[in-house]
N, C-alpha and C positions, 0 to 999 in steps of 0.2 A: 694332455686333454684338460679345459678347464672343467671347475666345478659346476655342477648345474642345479640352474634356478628356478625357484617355485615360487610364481605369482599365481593370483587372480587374474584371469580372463576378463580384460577388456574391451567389448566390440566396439568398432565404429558405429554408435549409433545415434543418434539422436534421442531416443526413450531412456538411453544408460546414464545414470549421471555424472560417471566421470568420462564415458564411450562418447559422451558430446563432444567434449574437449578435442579427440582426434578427429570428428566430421569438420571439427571448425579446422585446425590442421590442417588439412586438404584444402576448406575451402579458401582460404585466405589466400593465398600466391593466383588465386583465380576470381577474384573480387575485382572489382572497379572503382576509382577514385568518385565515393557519390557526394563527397563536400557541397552542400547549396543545391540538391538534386531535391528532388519534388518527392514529398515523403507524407504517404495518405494512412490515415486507421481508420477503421469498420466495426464496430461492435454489432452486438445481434441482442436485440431486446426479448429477453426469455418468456414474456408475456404472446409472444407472435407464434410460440412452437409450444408441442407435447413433449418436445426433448430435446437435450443438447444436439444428439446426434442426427434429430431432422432437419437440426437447422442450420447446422453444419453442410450437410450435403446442399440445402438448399441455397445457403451462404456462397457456396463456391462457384454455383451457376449463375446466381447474382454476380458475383464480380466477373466471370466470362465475357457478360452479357456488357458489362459496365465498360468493360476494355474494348472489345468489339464497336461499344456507339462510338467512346471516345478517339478511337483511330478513323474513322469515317468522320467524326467531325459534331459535337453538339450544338445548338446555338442557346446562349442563354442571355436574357433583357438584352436583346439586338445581335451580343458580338458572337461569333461562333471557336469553339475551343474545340483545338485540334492536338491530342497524345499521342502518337505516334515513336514510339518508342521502345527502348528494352526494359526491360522490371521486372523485379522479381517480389517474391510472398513468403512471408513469412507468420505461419502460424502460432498462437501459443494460445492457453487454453488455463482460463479464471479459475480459483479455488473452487470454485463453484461447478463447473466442468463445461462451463459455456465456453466456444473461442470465440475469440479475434484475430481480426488479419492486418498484418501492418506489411505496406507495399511501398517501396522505391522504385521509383519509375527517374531513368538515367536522361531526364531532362531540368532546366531551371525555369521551366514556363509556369506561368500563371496557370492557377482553377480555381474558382471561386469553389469553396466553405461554400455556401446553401447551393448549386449548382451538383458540388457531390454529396451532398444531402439528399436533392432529390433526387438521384440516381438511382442513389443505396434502398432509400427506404425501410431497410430493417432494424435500423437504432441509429447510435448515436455515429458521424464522424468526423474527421481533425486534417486538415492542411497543412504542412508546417513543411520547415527545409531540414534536412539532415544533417549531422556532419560523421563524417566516418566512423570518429568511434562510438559515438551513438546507435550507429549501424551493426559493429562488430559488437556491442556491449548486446544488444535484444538477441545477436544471434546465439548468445548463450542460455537461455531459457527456453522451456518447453510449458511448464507452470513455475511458477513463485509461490514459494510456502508450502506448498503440498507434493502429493503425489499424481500422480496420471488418473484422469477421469476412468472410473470402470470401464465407459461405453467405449473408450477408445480402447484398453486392454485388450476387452474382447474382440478386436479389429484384425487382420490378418496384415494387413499396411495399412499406416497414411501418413504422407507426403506433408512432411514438415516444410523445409524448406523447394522451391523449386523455383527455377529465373525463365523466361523467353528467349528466345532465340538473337546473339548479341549483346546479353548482358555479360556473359563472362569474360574476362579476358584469355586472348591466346595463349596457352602452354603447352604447345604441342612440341617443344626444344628443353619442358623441362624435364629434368629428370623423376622418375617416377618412383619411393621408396619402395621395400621389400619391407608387408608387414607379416606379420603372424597368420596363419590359415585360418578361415570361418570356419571351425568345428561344426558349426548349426547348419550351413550354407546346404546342402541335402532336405533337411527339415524345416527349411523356412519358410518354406509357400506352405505347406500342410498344419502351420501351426498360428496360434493368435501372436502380438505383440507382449501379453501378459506370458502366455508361456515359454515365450522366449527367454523373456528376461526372469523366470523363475529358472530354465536351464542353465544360463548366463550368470548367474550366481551362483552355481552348483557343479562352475566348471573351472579344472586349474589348470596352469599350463607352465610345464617344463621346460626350459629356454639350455641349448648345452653345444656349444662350436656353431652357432649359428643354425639352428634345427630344435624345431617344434614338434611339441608332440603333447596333448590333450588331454585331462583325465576327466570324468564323469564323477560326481561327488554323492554320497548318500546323504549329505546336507550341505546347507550355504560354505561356500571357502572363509567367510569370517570364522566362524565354529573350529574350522581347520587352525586357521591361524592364532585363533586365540590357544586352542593346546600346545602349540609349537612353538609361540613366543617367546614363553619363559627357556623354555630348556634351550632356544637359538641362539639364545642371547648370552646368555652364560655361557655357550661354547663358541662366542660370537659367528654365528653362521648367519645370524641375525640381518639384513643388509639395508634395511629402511622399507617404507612405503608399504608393508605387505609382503617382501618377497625375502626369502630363505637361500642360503646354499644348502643342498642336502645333496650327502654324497652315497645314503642309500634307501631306492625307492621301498624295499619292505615299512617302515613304515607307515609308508603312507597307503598300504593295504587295508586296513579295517575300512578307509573311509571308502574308498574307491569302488563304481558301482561295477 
C-alpha cells in the first residue's frame, strides 16, 4: 500500500487561481486554430451605470443583440457586413470591478472599427487579428493585480468563458481524465462564488492507491501547511508544492471540522 498524500483542494475553476490552470487543461485539446481570426473588445464606460454589476448584465444583452444584427447582415457607408460564424467570449473584469468582453469570432473577414463602435455604444472598442497564443495567454486571467470584484462574489455563477455552437473542436474519440471528486458539487447551487472559494480553501484532500477522500478544515489549508512543513521536512515526508506524505491521520484531527 502506498503512502498517502495530503494537498490542497484544487477545483476546476475559473475564480480559483491556481483551479484556472486545470479549466484551461480541458479547454485546450478542444480549442480552434484562431491564427488571423477576427478578434473584437467591448469596454463599458462606468459613467453609463449605477454599478458594475448593471452593466454587466446589460453588457451581455448588448452583445446578443450585436451578434444577432451581425449574422443577418449590417450595412455600413453602402457595403453590407455579414458574421456568420462561431465565437466565443471571454470575460475579465478591471481592478476596478468593471468588465470587459474580448470575443473571437472563427472568421478572417473584415469589420470596420467605427461600424462596431456603433453597435456597442457603451464605451470604448478594438478590431484586431489574433494569433493563438494571444488567445491562450488572456484565457489565463480573470482580473490582473487584484482580486474578484465583491459584486461578483456575492454571485451564485457567472459564465467566464462560453463559445457558440461550432467553435469547439471535435473530441468525442478523446479520452477523458479521472479527476478528484467536487467535495462542494451538493452545495454549489445553494451557495455564492465567495463562499465557495472560502470552503475551497478550507478543504484538503487525501490522495492513497488512487482514491479520494476529502477533509473540511477549521481554517485555510495554508495555516495547516505552514505547521506541517518544518517537522515534514526534516523527516522528509515533505514532497513539494504543498503536499505531504503522512502515514497517520490523528494528526491532522485538531484541524479537521
Amino acid at each position: 500500500m502506498n503512502a498517502a498524500v495530503l494537498r490542497e483542494y484544487i477545483p476546476a475553476s475559473w475564480f480559483h487561481a491556481r483551479g484556472i490552470y486545470k479549466v484551461i487543461a480541458r479547454l485546450l485539446p478542444r480549442l480552434p486554430d484562431v491564427g488571423g481570426n477576427l478578434f473584437l473588445t467591448f469596454t463599458v464606460n462606468p459613467a453609463l451605470y449605477a454599478s458594475p454589476a448593471t452593466a454587466f448584465e446589460h453588457a451581455r444583452d448588448r452583445l446578443r443583440r450585436i451578434f444577432h444584427r451581425l449574422r443577418r447582415g449590417v450595412t455600413w457607408e453602402g457595403k453590407k457586413y455579414i458574421i456568420d460564424e462561431p465565437y466565443a467570449i471571454k470575460v475579465e473584469f478591471h481592478q476596478n470591478g468593471w468588465a470587459h468582453f474580448h470575443v473571437v469570432f472563427l472568421t478572417r473577414r473584415f469589420l470596420p472599427g467605427a461600424l462596431l463602435n456603433h453597435l456597442w455604444g457603451l464605451g470604448r472598442t478594438n478590431v484586431q487579428r489574433i494569433s493563438n497564443d494571444k488567445f491562450h495567454y488572456l484565457l489565463k486571467y480573470v482580473t490582473k493585480g487584484g482580486g474578484l470584484p465583491t459584486w461578483v462574489l456575492s454571485r451564485p455563477r457567472l459564465r467566464i468563458f462560453q463559445a457558440s455552437r461550432g467553435f469547439y473542436i471535435d473530441t468525442r474519440r478523446q479520452a477523458v481524465p479521472v479527476l478528484p471528486p467536487r467535495p462542494d458539487r451538493q452545495k454549489r447551487e445553494e451557495s455564492t462564488l465567495g463562499e465557495r472559494l472560502n470552503r475551497w480553501s478550507k478543504t484538503a484532500l487525501v490522495a492513497q492507491d488512487g482514491h479520494y477522500q476529502t477533509y473540511y478544515l477549521k481554517a485555510p489549508f495554508y495555516e495547516l501547511a505552514a505547521e506541517l512543513i518544518f517537522p515534514a521536512a526534516m523527516e522528509r515526508r515533505y514532497i513539494g508544492r504543498g503536499q505531504f506524505h503522512i502515514s497517520d491521520m490523528i494528526q491532522l484531527e485538531p484541524w479537521i471540522n
